[in-house]
N, C-alpha and C positions, 0 to 999 in steps of 0.2 A: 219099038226101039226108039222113036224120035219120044216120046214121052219119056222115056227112061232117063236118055239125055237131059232132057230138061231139069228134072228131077236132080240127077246128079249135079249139073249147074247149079242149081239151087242150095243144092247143101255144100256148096263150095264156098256160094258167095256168101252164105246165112252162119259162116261160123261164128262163133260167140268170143267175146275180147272180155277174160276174164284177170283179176288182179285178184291177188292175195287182200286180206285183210291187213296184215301188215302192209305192203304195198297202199294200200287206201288211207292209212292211218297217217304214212311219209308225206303224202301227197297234202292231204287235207292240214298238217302241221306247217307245212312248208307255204301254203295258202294263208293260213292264218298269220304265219311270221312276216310273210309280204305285207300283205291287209296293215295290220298292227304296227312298220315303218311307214307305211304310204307308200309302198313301191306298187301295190294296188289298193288301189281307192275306190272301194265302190260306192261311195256317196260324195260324186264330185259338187255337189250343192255345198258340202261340208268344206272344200278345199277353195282355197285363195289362186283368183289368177294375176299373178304378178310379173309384172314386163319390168326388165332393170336395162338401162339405154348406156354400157360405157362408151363415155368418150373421146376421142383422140385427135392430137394432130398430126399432120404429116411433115415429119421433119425432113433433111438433108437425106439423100438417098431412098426415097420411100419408106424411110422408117418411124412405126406407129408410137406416138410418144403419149402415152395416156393422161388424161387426167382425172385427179384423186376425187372428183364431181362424178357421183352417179347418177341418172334421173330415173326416177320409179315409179311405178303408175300401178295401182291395186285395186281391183274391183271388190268391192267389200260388200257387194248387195244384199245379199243372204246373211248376214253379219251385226249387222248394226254397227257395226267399229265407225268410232268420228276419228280418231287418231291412232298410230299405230306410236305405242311404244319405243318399240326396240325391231330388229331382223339377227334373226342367229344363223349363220349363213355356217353349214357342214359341224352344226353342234359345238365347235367352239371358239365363235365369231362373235360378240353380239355388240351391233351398230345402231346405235340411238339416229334417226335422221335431221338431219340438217336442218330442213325445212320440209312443210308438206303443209296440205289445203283440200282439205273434202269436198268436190263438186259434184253433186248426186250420190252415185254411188261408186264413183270412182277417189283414191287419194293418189295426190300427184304428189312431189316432193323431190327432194336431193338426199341424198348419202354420202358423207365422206370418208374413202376408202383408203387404205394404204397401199402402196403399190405391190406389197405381195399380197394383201386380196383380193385387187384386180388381177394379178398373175393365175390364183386360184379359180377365179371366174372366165377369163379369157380363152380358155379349150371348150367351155360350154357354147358360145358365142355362135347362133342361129343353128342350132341342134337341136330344136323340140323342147316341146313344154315335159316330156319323161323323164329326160336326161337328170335333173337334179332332182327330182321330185322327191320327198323325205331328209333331204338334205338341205331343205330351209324351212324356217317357219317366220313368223310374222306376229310379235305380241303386244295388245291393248294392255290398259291399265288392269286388265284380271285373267287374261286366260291368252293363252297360245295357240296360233291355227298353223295348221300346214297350207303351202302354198304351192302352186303347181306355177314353176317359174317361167320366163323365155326370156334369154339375154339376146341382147341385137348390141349393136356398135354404130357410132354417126360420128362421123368427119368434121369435126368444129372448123368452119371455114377460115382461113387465114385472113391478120388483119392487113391493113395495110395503110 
């Protein structure tokens, strides 16, 4: 009897999780249309880590007055990129930078933004490098990368 039990156990816990073929086919297209935006990425070697810094001050009443200065920092190791082009921020943005300067393998720079780009950017602001991912990329003089972003924001101290 206690063997039987066991037995039964066994073909309880040992059921099999079976899909349809169609079911597998949904799955694996659905996989590839991810993959193919960069909403997954499986060769992060291939993807740009890009930090954008906006800035702001704080006006009358604690309220954030941004400015149209973005700061941007780009790890380009894997790349060879000396200078980045342009940024297309959500496919129909594209912002030549200000200034920038390659130190190793990092590029620093500025971006000058309009205030409803930063309006556009500003919900993203300390959310994860996922949040926009496929929704910007980063182009040299020949080719276009995606970039796995993180916005952060810093307090430009007041003068006086």
């Amino acid at each position: 009897m206690i063997q039987l039990q066991g037995q039964l156990k066994n073909k309880i816990i040992m059921k099999q999780f079976i899909i349809s073929e169609q079911e597998k086919s949904r799955i694996l297209e659905m996989h590839q249309n991810a993959t193919s935006k960069q909403y997954l990425n499986e060769d992060l070697s291939q993807v740009i880590l890009l930090s954008l810094t906006l800035q702001y001050k704080l006006e009358e009443g604690n309220i954030k007055k941004y400015s149209p200065t973005v700061l941007f920092s780009a790890n380009v190791s894997s790349h060879g990129i000396k200078t980045i082009k342009q940024f297309s921020l959500f496919n129909q943005v594209d912002v030549s930078p200000s200034s920038q300067s390659l130190n190793g393998n990092i590029i620093n720079g500025t971006l000058s933004l309009s205030p409803e780009q930063i309006k556009i950017l500003r919900p993203f602001i300390n959310k994860g490098k996922q949040v926009l991912q496929g929704n910007m990329a980063i182009a040299d003089q020949n080719t276009q990368y995606g970039v796995q972003p993180t916005i952060i924001e810093k307090q430009i101290p007041a003068q006086k």
